[in-house]
Structures are given as C-alpha cells and as structure tokens.
DOLO-11332 format. One record per residue (C-alpha): residue in one letter; residue number from 1; x, z, y. Coordinates in steps of 0.05 Angstrom, whole numbers, plus 32768, in hexadecimal, padded with zeros to 4 digits. Each point is the difference from the previous one (the first is absolute). Layout:
REC r   k east   up north
REC A NUM    X    Z     Y
...
***
This chain:
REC r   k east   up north
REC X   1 8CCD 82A9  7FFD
REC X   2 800C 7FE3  8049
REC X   3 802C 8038  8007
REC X   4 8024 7FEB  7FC5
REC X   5 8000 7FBA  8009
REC X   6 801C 800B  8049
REC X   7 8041 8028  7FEB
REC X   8 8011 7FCB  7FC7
REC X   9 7FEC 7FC5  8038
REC X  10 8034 8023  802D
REC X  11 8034 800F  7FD5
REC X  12 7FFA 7FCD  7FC9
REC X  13 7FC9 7FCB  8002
REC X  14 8013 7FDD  804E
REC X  15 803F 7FEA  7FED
REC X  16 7FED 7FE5  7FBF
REC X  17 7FCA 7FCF  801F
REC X  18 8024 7FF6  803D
REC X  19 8031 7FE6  7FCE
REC X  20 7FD3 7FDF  7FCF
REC X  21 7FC3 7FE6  802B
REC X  22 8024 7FFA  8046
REC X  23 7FDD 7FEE  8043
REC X  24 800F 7FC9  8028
REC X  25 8017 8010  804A
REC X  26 7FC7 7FEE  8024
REC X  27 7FD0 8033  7FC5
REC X  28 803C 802E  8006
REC X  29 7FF9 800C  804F
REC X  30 7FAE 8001  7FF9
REC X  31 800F 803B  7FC9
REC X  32 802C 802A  8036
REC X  33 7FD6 7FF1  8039
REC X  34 7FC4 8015  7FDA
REC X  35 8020 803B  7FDD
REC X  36 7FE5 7FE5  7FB8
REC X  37 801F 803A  7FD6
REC X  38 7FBA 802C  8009
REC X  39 7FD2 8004  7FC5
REC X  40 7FB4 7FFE  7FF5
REC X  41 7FF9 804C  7FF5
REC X  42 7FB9 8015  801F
REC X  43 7FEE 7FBB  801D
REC X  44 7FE7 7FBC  7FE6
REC X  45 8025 7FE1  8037
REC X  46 8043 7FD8  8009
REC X  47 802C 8037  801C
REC X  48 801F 7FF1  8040
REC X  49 8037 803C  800B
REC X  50 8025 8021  7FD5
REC X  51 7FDA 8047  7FE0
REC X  52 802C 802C  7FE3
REC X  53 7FD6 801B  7FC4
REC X  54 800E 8045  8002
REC X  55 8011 803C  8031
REC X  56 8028 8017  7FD4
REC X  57 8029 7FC6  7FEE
REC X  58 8021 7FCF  8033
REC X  59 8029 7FC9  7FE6
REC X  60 8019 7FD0  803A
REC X  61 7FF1 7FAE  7FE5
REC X  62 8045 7FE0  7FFC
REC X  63 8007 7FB3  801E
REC X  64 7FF5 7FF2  7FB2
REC X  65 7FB1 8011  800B
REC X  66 7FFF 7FC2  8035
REC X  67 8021 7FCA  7FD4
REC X  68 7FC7 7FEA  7FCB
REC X  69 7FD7 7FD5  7FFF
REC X  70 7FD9 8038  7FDB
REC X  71 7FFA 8036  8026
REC X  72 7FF0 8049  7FEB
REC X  73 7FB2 7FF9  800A
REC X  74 7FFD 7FBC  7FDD
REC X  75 7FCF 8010  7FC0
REC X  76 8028 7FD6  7FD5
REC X  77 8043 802D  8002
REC X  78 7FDD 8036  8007
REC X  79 7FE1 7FF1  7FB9
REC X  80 8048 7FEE  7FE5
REC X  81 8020 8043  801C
REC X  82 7FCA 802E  7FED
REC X  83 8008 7FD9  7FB6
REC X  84 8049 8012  8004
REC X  85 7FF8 8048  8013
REC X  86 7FD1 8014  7FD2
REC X  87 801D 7FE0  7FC7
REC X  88 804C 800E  800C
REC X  89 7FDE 8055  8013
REC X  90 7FE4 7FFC  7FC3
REC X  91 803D 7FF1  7FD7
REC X  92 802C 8027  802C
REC X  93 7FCE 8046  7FFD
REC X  94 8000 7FEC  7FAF
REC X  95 8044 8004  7FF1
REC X  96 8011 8036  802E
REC X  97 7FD2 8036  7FE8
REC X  98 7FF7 7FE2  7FB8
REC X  99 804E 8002  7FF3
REC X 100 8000 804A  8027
REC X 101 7FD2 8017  7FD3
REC X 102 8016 7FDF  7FBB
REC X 103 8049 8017  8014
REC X 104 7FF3 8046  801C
REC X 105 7FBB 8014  7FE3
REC X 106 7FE5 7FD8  7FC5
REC X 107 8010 801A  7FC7
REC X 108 802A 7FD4  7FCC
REC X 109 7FE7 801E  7FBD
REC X 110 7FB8 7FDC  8013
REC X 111 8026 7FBE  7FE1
REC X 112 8001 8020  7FBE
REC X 113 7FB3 8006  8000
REC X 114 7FEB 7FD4  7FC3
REC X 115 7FCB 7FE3  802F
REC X 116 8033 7FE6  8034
REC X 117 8005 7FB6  7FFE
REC X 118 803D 7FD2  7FFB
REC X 119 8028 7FF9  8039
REC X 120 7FCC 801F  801E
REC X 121 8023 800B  804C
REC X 122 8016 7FBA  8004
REC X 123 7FB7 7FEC  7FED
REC X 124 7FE3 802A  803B
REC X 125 8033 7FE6  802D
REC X 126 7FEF 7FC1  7FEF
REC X 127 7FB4 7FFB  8008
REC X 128 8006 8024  803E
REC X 129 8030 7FC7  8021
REC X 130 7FC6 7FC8  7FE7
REC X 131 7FD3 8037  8017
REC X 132 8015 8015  8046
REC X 133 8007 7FAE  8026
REC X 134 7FB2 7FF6  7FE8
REC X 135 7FF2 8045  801A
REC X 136 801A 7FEE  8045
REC X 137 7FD3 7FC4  8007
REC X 138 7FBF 8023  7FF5
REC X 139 801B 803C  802E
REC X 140 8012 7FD4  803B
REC X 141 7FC4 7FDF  8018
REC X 142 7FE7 8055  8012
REC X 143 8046 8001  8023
REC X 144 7FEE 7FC7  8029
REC X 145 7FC4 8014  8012
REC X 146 8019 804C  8015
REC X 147 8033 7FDF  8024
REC X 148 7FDA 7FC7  8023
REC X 149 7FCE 803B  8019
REC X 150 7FC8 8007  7FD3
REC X 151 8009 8048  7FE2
REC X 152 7FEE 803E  801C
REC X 153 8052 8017  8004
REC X 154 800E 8028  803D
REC X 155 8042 8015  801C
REC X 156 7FF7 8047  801D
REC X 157 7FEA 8037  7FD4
REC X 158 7FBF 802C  8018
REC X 159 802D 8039  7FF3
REC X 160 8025 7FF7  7FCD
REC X 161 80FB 7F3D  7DC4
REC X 162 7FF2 7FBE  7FFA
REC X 163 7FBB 7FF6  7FF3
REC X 164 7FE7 8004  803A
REC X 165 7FF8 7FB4  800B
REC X 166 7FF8 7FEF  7FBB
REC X 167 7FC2 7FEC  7FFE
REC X 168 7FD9 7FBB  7FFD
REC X 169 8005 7FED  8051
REC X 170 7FB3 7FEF  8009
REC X 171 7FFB 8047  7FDD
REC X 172 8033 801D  8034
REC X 173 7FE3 7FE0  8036
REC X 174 7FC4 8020  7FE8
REC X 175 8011 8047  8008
REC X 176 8015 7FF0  804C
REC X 177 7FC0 7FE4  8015
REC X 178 7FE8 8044  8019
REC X 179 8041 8015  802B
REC X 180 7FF6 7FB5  801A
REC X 181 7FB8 800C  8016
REC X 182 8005 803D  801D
REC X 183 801D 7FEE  8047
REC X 184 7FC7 7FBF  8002
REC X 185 7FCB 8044  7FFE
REC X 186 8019 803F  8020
REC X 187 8034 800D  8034
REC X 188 8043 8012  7FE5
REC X 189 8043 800A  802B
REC X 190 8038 7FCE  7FF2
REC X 191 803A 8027  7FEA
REC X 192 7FD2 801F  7FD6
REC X 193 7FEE 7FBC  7FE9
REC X 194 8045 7FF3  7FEE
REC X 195 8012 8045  7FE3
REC X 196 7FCB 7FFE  7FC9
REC X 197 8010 7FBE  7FF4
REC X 198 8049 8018  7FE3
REC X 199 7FE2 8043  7FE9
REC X 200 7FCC 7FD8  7FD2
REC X 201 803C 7FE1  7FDF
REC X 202 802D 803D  7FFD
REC X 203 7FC8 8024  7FE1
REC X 204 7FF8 7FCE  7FCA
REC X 205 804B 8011  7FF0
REC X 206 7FF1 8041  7FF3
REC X 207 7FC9 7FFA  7FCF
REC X 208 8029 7FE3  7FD6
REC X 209 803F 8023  8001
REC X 210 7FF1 802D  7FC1
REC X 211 8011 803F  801B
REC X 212 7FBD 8035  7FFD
REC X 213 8006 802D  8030
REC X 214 7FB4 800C  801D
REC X 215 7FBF 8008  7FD6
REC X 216 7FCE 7FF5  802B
REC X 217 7FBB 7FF5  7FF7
REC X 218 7FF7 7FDD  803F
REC X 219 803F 7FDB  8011
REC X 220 800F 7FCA  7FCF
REC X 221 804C 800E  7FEE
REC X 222 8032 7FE2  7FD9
REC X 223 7FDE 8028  7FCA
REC X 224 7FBC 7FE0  8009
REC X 225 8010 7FB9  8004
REC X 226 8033 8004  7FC4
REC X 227 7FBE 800F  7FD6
REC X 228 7FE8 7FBB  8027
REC X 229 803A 7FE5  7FD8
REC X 230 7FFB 801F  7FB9
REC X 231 7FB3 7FF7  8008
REC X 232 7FF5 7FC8  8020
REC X 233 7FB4 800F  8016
REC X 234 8008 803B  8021
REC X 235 8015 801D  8047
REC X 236 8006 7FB7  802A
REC X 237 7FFE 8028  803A
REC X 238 8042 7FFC  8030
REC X 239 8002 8040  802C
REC X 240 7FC5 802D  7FEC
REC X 241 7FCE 8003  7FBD
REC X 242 7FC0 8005  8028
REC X 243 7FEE 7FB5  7FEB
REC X 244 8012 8009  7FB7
REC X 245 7FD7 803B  7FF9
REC X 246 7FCD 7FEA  802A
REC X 247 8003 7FB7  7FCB
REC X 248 8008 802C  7FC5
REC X 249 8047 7FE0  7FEF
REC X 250 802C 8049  8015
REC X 251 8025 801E  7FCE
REC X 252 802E 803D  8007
REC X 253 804E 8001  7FE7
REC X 254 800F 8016  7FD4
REC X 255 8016 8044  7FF6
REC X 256 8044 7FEC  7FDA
REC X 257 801B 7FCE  8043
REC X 258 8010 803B  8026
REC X 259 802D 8022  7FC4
REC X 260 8043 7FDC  7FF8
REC X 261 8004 800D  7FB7
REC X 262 7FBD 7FFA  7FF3
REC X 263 7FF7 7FB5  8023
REC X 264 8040 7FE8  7FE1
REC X 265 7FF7 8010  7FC3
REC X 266 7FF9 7FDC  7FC3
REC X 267 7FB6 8015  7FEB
REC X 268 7FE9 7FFC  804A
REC X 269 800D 7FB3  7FF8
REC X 270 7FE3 7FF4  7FBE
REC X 271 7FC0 8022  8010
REC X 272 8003 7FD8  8045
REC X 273 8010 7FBD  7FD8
REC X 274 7FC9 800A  7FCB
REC X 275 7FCE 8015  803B
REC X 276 801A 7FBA  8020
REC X 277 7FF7 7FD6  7FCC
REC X 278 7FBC 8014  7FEF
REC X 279 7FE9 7FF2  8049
REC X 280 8028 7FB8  7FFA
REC X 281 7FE2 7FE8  7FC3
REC X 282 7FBF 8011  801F
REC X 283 800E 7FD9  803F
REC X 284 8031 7FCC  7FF2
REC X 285 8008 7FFB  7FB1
REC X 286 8041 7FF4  7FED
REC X 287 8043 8014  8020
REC X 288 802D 7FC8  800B
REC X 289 8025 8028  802D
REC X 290 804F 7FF6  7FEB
REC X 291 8022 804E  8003
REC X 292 803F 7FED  7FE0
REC X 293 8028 802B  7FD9
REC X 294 802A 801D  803D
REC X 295 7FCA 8031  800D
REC X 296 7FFF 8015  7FAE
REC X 297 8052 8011  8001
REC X 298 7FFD 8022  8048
REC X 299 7FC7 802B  7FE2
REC X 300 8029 8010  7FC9
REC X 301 8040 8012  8025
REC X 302 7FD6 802D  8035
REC X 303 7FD0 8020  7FD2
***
C-alpha cells in the first residue's frame, strides 16, 4: 500500500494537508531541507531523503509535500489516508463492478423469485455503506504496518452485484484477515500486493452476478456460492471448495442453475423455497423476513 498511498499523497493528499494542517516557515524550510516526503517502507527509521517507492513508478513531490506540518511519513496521516483509501476503494470498486454486473449481467427475472426480499437491492446497498467505514478501521492498522516496514512486501519480482459488502463489518473484516496476514509471513511482491487486493473484490462481484456459466468441482463459481445463498450452510468457501469438502459443508449446484428454463422456472423455485424453509425453521424458527408482494406480481407477469 506505500505504493498506493504515494500516488494519492502526490496527486491528492499534499495539497489537502498543506491546506488543512499547514507548516509554519521555519517547519516548512526544515521539511525541504530534509526532503520529508520519503516514507517508512523497509526501515524503522525517520527517513531522511526522499525514496521513490517503486522502479516502476516515479512521481516527482510537488512544493505541496513541503508545506505540513504533517508530513508524508507522520503515522498519524498516514493512518487518516490509508482510512480514506480503503474506504472510499471500497465503495468506488462496489459500485463499479456491482452496477456492471446488475446492468449488463445479472439477470432481472431473479426479483421475481418468491424468496427475494423487499427492496432487497436498496437493503444490500445499504448494509454495505454501514458495512464498508467499520471495515476500513480494522483493515488499516495491517496497512500501517506494511507500509511503516513490517511485512515481508518486496518490490522486484524473482522472475515474475451488490452483495459483495453486505455483510455484518466485523464479519467482513473477518474474511480479510487472511489476505491481511499473508505479507506479515511470506514474501509477496507489491504490485502483486495491490493487484489481488482489487481482484479479491472484483471476484466477489462475480459470484454473485447470477449468470452460471462454469460447473466446476474445484473452482467455487457463481454457481457454487448461489447454493451458499439458498442453503445457507453450505459452500462458505470464496475461490476454491477444498475447505468445504475438506469441513464437510460442500455441496454441488444444482443441475437445474445451468439450464435457463429449468432455473427460472416456476417449480425450480418452489422446490428451492420448500427445501429453504425446512433448513430455516431448523436454524432460525420463524421467518420474519418481509418479501413484499412486488416479488408475487413480477412472478406472475414473467412466469
């Protein structure tokens, strides 16, 4: 993330402290005579010259980086900035490839499923904004440490819909902690760093979008984790089904997803509903779940 937190210091983040948090004219010619725009990046020590973070990138500090009285390496902005990134990503990468997908891909007729709730899409969009800020707390304290030199990152390779965030943000947060971990353990290139950092969200997109293309026994597809969904204790997994089958908690699509007629159809969803309710009544008891009666006339004009 020092990478990261380096292009949006240069382009966005010097200004705005240099105009919120401005340094006096004696701090501001100690900050240019010391060069205070480095980073920690693989040292525990106060920089003293500027480091440009990677060979591959080389963005030249404007007379903005000189003129707080917080400059780049100070922990404190460094904790705001990475706070703003992550969170402000997270929405952007959310809305991006959720609308893509629920515009291009997702297919409409799922609304009409007598198990879809009320207002369901404003609901996910919803939890995922109360979701995403609380997420970004608990995810930047490992982006401080990465970027303040305690992870094993290293810059040159050896040779080389809107669900997604909907979920309760300590269980989110959850689901991170092993991407988060990672870098603190084994050695893992930067970009890379950064790259399945977006791909992990992308992915997520994906899953949900409805639209059945592979059945793979290995991979877990959009397939898979929409059995996740029906059936809620089944296939947790978020890439692969080794883990569920290794916990005993796999369970294969159905056969019917990957037919169009088949999956839309009206006896599809009853047998899925009845199969759904059993399972709920076991774990939960009663539904108060509200599906409203949209979902009732859509199913009748479609089907």
């Amino acid at each position: 993330m020092d990478i990261v937190l380096e292009v949006f210091d240069t382009l966005l983040f010097d200004r705005l402290y240099a105009t919120t948090l401005p340094a006096s004219s004696i701090s501001y010619a100690a900050q240019k005579a010391g060069n205070a725009t480095s980073f920690h990046t693989s040292v525990h020590s106060s920089p003293t010259a500027v480091q440009f973070l990677s060979k591959f990138l080389h963005l030249e500090p404007s007379q903005f980086a000189y003129m707080s009285s917080w400059p780049r390496d100070y922990i404190w902005r460094q904790v705001i900035s990475l706070y703003l990134i992550t969170w402000l990503f997270g929405l952007v990468v959310y809305f991006l490839c959720a609308s893509a997908s629920y515009l291009f891909i997702f297919d409409h007729a799922t609304f009409t499923h007598p198990k879809y709730l009320k207002n369901q899409v404003a609901l996910e969009i919803k939890q995922a904004f109360a979701a995403l800020p609380v997420m970004a707390v608990l995810t930047v304290p490992f982006f401080i440490a990465e970027v303040r030199g305690f992870a094993k990152l290293y810059e040159a390779p050896s040779s080389a819909p809107f669900a997604l965030h909907a979920f309760h943000p300590f269980d989110g947060f959850a689901q991170s902690i092993p991407y988060h971990v990672f870098p603190f353990v084994f050695p893992l290139q930067k970009v890379a760093y950064i790259i399945l950092f977006a791909f992990i969200n992308i992915w997520t997109v994906f899953i949900h979008d409805g639209e059945y293309v592979a059945n793979s026994s290995i991979i877990n597809g959009a397939a898979c984790h929409t059995m996740h969904h029906l059936y809620f204790n089944y296939n947790y997994g978020q890439f692969t089904t080794l883990w569920d089958r290794l916990g005993g908690s796999y369970r294969q699509p159905n056969e019917e997803l990957f037919s169009r007629e088949k999956k839309m159809s009206k006896s599809e969803w009853e047998r899925q509903c009845h199969e759904m309710e059993k399972l709920q009544r076991e774990v939960e008891g009663d539904d108060d779940r509200d599906y409203g009666n949209e979902a009732r006339r859509l199913q009748k004009k479609v089907l």
